[in-house]
N, C-alpha and C positions, 0 to 999 in steps of 0.2 A: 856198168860200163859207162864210161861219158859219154855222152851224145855227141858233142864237139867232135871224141876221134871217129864215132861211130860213122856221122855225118861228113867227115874229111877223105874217109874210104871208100863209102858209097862214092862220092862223087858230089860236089854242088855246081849246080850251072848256074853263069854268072848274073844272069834277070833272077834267080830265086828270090825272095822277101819274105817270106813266112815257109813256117816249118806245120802241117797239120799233123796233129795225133790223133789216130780213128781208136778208141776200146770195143771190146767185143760186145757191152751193153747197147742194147736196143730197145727201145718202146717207143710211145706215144705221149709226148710231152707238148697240151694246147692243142690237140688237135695233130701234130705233125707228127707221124711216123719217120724213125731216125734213127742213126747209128751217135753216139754220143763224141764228139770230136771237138775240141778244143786248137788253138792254135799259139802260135807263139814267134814274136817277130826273128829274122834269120840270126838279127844281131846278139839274141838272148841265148837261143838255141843253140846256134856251133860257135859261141865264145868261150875255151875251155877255163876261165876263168871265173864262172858263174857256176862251174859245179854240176851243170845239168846233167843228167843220170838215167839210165834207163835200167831198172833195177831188176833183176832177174835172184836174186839172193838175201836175206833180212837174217842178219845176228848168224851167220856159218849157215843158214838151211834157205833152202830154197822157199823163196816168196810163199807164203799161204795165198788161198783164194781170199779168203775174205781181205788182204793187202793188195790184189790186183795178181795175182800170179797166170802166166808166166810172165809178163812181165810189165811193168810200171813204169812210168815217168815220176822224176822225182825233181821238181822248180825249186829251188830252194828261195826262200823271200818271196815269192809268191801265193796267194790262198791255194786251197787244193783243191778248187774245182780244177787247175792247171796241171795238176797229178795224176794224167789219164791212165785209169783201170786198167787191166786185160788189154793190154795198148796190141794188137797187131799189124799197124799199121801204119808206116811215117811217107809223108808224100810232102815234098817241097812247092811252092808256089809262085807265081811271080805276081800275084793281086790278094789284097787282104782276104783274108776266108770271111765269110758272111755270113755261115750259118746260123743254126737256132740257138747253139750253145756259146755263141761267141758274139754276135750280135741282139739277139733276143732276154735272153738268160744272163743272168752274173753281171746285173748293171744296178751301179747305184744310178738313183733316180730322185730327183725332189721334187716334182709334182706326176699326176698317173700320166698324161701326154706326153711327158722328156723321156726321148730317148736314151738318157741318162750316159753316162761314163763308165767302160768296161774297168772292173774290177779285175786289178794284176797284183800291186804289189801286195805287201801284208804294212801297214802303216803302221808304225814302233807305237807302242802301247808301255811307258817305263816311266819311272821316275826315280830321280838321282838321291841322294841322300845323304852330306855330308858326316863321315863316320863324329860319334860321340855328342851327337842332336838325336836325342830320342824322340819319336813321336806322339809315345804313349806312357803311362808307369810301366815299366817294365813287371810281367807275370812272379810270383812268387820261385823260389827257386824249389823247395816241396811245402809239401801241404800234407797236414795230418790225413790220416784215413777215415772216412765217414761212412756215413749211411749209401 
């Protein structure tokens, strides 16, 4: 289901700014006892143009657990620390969320003191290649049978 219409039915109240996703996983990560929650700013989350997904179903069957079942969040362009598990739980906000997994966690960092910069999107990893520039000798097309 989109999240955009899911979130346009519930209802947004107009101070919201972040959309929190609580998963059913829980432990102790550094010391903090937690419910594993991620967030995601309101502009991303009920834009239904971004595709965002709360996914209850994979290929005709219902979500496995090991995919988050019953149901998932699915960011698309974003890493998947952002594709919260076992999601039960969406609660809007009108201040950035702060927790352990959104603040502490999932931060690139260049030295160990920098509170470094939250990891969101997924940064294109491509390269182009004008057709008929080979890069390499092209592989034999068969090869006799050996040992």
């Amino acid at each position: 289901m989109p999240l955009a219409a899911l979130l346009a039915e519930a209802g947004i109240a107009e101070d919201a700014a972040e959309a929190v996703f609580t998963g059913a996983d829980h432990g102790v990560e550094r010391g903090v006892e937690q419910d594993y929650r991620r967030s995601l700013p309101l502009a991303t989350a009920a834009d239904p143009a971004r595709d965002v997904l709360v996914a209850y179903a994979m290929n005709g069957a219902p979500l496995p657990p090991q995919h988050g079942s019953p149901l998932r969040l699915v960011v698309p362009g974003w890493y998947g620390m952002a594709h919260v598990k076992w999601l039960h739980d969406i609660t809007l906000g009108d201040t950035p969320y702060t927790g352990f997994q959104q603040s502490v966690a999932y931060r690139l960092r260049r030295e160990p003191d920098d509170p470094g910069e939250p990891v969101t999107l997924i940064a294109p990893r491509a390269l182009m290649v004008p057709p008929g520039f080979p890069t390499s000798c092209p592989a034999p097309a068969s090869s006799a049978p050996g040992p």
